[in-house]
N, C-alpha and C positions, 0 to 999 in steps of 0.2 A: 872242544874245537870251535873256533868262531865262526859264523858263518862264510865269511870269503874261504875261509881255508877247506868248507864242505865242499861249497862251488867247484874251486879247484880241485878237491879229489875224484868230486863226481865228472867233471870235464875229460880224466883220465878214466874213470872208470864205465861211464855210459856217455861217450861222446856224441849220441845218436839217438841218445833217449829225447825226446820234449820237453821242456822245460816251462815253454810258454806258449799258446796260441790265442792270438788279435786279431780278429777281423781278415782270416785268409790268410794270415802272415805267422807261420811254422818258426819256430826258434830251436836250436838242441842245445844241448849242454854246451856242449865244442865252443858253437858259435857264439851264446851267448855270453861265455866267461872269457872270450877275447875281446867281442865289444865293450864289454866292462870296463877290462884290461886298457882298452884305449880310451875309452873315457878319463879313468883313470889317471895314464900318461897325458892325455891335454890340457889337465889341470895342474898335474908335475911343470908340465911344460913351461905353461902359464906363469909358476914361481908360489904356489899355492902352498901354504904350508898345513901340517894335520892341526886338524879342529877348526880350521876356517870351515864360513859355513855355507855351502851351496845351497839355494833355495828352487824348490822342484815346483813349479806351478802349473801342473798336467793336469787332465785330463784323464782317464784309466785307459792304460794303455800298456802294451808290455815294454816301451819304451822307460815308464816310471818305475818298472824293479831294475832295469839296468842301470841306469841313475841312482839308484838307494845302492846297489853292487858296487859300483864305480867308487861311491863313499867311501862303500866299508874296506875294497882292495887302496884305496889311496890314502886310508887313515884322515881324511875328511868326513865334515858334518853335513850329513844330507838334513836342509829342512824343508816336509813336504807342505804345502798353503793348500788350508782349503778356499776352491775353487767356488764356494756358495756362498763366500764374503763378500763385502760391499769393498770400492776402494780407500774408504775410511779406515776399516778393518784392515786392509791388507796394508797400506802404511804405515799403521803402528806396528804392525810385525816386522816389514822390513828396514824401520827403522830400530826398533829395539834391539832385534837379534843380530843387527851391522853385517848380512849378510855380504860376502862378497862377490857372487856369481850370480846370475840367474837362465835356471831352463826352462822356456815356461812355451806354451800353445799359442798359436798366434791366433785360432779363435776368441782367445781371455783377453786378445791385444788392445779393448776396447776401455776393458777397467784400467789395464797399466797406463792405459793414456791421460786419464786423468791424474797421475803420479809422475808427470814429468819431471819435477826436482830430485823428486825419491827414485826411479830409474836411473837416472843420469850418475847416482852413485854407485852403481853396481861397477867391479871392473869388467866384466864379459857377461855377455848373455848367447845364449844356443837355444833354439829356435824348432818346432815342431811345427813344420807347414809352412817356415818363412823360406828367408835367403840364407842367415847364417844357419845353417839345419845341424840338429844334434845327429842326423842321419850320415851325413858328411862323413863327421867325425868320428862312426862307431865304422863306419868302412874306410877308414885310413888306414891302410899297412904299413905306413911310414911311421906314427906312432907308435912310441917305444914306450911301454910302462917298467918302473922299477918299483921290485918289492920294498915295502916299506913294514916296519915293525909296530904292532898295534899293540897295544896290551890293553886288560879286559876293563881299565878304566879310562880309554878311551873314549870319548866323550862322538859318537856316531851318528846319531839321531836327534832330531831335535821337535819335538810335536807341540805347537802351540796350542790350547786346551782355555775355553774360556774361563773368567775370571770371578771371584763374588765380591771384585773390588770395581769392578768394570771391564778390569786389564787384562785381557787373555795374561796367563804364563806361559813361558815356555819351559815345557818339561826336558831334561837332559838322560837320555836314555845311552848307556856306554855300549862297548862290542859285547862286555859282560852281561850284561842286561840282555842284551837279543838275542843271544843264543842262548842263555837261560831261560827264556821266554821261548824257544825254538825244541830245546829240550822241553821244555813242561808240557807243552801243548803236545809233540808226538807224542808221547809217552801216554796223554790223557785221552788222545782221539784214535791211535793205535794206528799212524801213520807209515806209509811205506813206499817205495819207487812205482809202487803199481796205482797209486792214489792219481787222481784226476777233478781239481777243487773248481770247481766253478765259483767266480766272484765280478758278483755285480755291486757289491757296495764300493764306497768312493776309498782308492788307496788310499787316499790323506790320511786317512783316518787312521789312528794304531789300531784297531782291531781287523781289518780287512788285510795290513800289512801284515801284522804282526802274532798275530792269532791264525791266520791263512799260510796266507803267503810264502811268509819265510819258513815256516815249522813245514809247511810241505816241501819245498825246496833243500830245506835240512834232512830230509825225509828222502830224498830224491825222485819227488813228483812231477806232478805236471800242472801249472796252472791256466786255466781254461777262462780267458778274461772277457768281460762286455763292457765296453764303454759306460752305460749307465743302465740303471734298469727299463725293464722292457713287458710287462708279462708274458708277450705272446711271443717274444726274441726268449726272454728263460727257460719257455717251455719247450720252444724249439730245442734250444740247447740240450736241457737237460736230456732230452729223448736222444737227440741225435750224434753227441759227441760221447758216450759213456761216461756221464759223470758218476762217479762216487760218493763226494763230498760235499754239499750245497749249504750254504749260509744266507741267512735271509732273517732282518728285525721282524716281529709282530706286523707291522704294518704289512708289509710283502707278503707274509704268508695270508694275512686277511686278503688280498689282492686276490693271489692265485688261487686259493682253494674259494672262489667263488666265481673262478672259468669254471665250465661244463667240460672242457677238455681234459682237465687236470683228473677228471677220473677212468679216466682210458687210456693216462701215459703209460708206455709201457718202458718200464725203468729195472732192467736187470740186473745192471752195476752198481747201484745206486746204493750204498748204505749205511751214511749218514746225513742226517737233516738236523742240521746248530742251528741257534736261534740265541740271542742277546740283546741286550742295549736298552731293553724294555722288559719290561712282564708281559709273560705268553698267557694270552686267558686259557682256561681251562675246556674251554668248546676248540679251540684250534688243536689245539694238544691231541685232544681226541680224535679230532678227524682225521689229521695226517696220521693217528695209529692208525685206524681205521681204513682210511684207504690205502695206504702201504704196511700190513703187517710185517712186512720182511724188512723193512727199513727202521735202524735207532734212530733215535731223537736224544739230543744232547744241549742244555743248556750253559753258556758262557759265563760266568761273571767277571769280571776285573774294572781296573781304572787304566787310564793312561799313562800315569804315575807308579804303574806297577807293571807296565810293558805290553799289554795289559793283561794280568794273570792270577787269580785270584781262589775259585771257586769252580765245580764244575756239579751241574746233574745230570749223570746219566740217566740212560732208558730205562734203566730198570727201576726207577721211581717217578718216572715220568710221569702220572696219573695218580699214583699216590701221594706223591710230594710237589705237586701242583703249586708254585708262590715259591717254593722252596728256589735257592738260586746252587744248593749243592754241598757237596764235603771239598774241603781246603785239593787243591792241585798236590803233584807231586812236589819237592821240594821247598813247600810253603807252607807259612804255619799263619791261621789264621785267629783270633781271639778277640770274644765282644767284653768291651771295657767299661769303667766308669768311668766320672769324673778326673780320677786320682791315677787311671791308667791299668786300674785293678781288674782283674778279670773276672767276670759275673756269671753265676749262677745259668744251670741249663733254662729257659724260658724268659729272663732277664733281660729288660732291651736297653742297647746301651752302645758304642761308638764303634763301626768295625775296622780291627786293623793286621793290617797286612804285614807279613816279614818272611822276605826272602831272597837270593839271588836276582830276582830281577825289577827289585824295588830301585827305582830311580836314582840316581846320582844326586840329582836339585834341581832346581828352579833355576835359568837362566839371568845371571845380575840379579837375583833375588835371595839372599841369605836367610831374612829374616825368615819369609813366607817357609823355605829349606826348613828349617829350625823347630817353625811350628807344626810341617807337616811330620816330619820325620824326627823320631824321639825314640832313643836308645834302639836305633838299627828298625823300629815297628814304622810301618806306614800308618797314617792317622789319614780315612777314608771320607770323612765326614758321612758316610752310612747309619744311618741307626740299625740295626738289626739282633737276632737271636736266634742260638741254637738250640733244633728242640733234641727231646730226648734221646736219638737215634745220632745224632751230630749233625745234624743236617741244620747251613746256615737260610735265613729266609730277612728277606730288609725289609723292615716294616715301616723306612720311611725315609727321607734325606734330610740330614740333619741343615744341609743348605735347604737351599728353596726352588732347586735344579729343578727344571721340566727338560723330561726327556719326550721328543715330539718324531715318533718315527724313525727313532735312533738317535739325532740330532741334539746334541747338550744346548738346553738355553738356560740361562741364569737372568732369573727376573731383575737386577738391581742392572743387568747390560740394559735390558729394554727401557728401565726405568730411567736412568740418566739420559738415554735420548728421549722421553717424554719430556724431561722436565727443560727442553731446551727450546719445547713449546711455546713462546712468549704469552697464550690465551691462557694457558693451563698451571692451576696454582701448584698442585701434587698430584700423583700418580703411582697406584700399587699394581702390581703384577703377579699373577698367581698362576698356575696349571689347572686345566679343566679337563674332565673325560673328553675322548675323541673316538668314534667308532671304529673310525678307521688308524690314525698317528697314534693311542694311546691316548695323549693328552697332547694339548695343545695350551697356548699363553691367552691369556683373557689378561685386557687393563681396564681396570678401574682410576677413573680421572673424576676430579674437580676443578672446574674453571675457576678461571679470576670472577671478580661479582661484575656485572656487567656483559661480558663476554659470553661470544658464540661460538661454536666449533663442529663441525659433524665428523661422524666416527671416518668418514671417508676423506676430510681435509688430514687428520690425525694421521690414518694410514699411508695419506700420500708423503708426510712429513717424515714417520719412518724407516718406508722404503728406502728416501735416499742415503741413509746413515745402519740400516742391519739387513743381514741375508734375509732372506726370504722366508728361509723355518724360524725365523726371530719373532715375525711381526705376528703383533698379535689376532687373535682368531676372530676376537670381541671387543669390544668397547662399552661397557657400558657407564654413562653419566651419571655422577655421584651427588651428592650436595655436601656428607662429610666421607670420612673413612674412619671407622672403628677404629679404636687405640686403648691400650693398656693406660694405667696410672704412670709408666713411667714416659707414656708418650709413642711406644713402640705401635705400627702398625699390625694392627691382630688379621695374619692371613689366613688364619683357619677361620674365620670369622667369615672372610670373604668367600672360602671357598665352599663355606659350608652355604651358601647363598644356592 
């Protein structure tokens, strides 16, 4: 069943149950699957046909699942933008993906202003806080929706995911994929209408959507939303609303479990505590056993390319399989490969790839990239990893050169292109450094022209105006050369091992 068609049956079956609660603002089923329903119709209206692509540039809000809904009832492409882009960034997405709509906050009104040519091609925009308000439009009773027929390769989602060529892709996730992903996830977190998910990480993202969100709504939950994180607004929450379910990267939990409060919450309902997007040290792990015995602890793995679904640890090896990222999901088969695509030996470390119901469609205008990732039905993860004796996968490394900085994907060859448009600076490497708090964080190593001057703070000003914020890097340190192999290659274990 897709998920529009859960929505609807849960609309009849718990009209009165919650669905969402924002900041004082109560949603039930009922209501939220007829605002959908009129979203839905004002893009019928419109003349919008299925797989055009709406672009959602919120804020978290429970505004933003009614818009992903509106997609999936109207057989359009919701694409959500993350909101921590520069407006360099966000015009090559909305020019690539030729989106035709946009819904976007009119606090973010400041970046789209600098894309005056690239707005002006939207056909419609709707408005969170303005004058054209998407509030309008979800309390129109004049708005008439008609069903439309989706099938499961519908092309629904579209999540732009940065690039190791520079160029974000956009990944094409269909109605197949999301509730496959909706399905995997209940089944793995033991989901049900009594759940109540607290989520502070950014919906852009596909795990906050898609790993949350939706699987609890397929679930017929209740999602429990904050704007952005908070410690001492999470903690409230978590005490005060009955949460169940809480998600939170390493960084967050380094956060909260160094409040003094966080050991006198008193948390009854409470029992699951996910964690993803990073490696959990082994001191965290403990102590959230430690102060909630009665609470599991469940680790994530996936891609966004795989909806994202991949791998999961449970509690019950939580402490002993520490590193471990878990046994393949339900209806996924997971398998570390060679070179040759061969499948290798228990301890063997070698390429991880994914294959199942909710491995991607493709690459958005991108064949080739489609081609290379995806080979005889297996996702190719660019992961290095190995499974030990017990089956248990553990990644022992990224075969790209990805820094994950407090959940946030950065791909050093992004940074690196805008160093080198430095005019002072001859070359520039980018690596991932320890961070006590993010996991790791971007350190760049630069060489200037011969003559030339630069301070790390003229460098970082040059940045900012061209990458988000978790982009730029942490360090700088001035180089004379950069290490290099015989073939010329920059050697970044070299640097990193500095």
């Amino acid at each position: 069943m897709f998920v529009s068609e859960k929505l609807a049956l849960y609309a009849k079956e718990q009209p009165n149950h919650l669905i969402t609660q924002f900041n004082g603002r109560n949603t039930t089923y009922a209501k939220f699957y007829e605002q959908a329903k009129r979203l839905a119709g004002y893009f019928q209206m419109k003349g919008y046909k299925q797989e055009d692509i709406i672009a959602v540039y919120l804020l978290n809000s429970d505004y933003f699942l009614t818009c992903y809904y509106a997609c999936q009832l109207g057989g359009f492409t919701v694409m959500p933008v993350n909101t921590k882009l520069t407006a360099t960034e966000i015009d090559y997405i909305f020019n690539h993906s030729e989106a035709k709509a946009l819904i976007y906050d009119v606090r973010l009104e400041s970046i789209l202003n600098e894309l005056p040519e690239t707005i002006n091609n939207f056909q419609d925009y709707l408005q969170v806080g303005g004058q054209e308000t998407l509030e309008a439009v979800l309390n129109d009773e004049m708005i008439s929706y008609k069903e439309v027929d989706v099938d499961a390769d519908t092309t629904t989602v579209v999540f732009y995911t940065s690039g190791t060529t520079g160029k974000p892709k956009g990944v094409m996730l269909t109605a197949g994929n999301v509730s496959a992903a909706a399905e995997i996830w209940g089944q793995a977190m033991d989901l049900n209408t009594k759940d109540r998910m607290h989520i502070i990480a950014p919906l852009f993202h596909c795990a906050a959507s898609h790993v949350f969100c939706i699987p609890v709504i397929y679930a017929g939950g209740t999602i429990v939303i904050e704007e952005a994180f908070s410690p001492e607004q999470t903690i409230n929450t978590l005490e005060k609303e009955n949460i169940t379910i809480f998600f939170g990267v390493p960084s967050m939990y380094n956060i909260l479990l160094n409040i003094p409060k966080m050991e006198s919450l008193n948390l009854p309902n409470l029992r699951l505590f996910t964690y993803g997007a990073a490696p959990m040290p082994f001191e965290l792990v403990r102590k959230i056993k430690a102060l909630y015995p009665g609470v599991k602890v469940q680790n994530l793995y996936g891609q966004t390319e795989n909806s994202p679904a991949a791998s999961t640890l449970k509690d019950h090896h939580a402490l002993e399989k520490v590193g471990s990222v878990g046994e393949p999901l339900p209806l996924t088969k997971v398998q570390v490969v060679d070179e040759f695509g061969q499948p290798l030996p228990v301890g063997q470390v070698g390429e991880i790839v994914v294959k199942g119901p909710q491995v991607m469609k493709g690459y958005l205008k991108n064949e080739e990239e489609t081609r290379r990732t995806i080979q005889n039905g297996w996702l190719y993860s660019g992961d290095l990893g190995r499974f030990d004796e017990d089956g248990l996968l553990y990644i022992v490394d990224r075969k790209k050169d990805m820094i994950i900085r407090g959940g946030e994907n950065v791909y050093p060859v992004e940074v690196e292109e805008v160093l080198y448009q430095i005019p002072e600076l001859l070359e520039g490497a980018v690596v991932g450094i320890p961070h006590e708090i993010y996991g790791e964080v971007p350190k760049a190593f630069v060489v200037l022209k011969e003559g030339k001057l630069l301070t790390e703070g003229e460098i970082i000003a040059f940045c900012s105006k061209k990458l988000a914020k978790y982009k730029l890097p942490e360090e700088i340190e001035l180089v004379d050369t950069l290490p290099r192999n015989a073939s010329g290659k920059v050697l970044k274990n070299s640097l990193r091992n500095r």
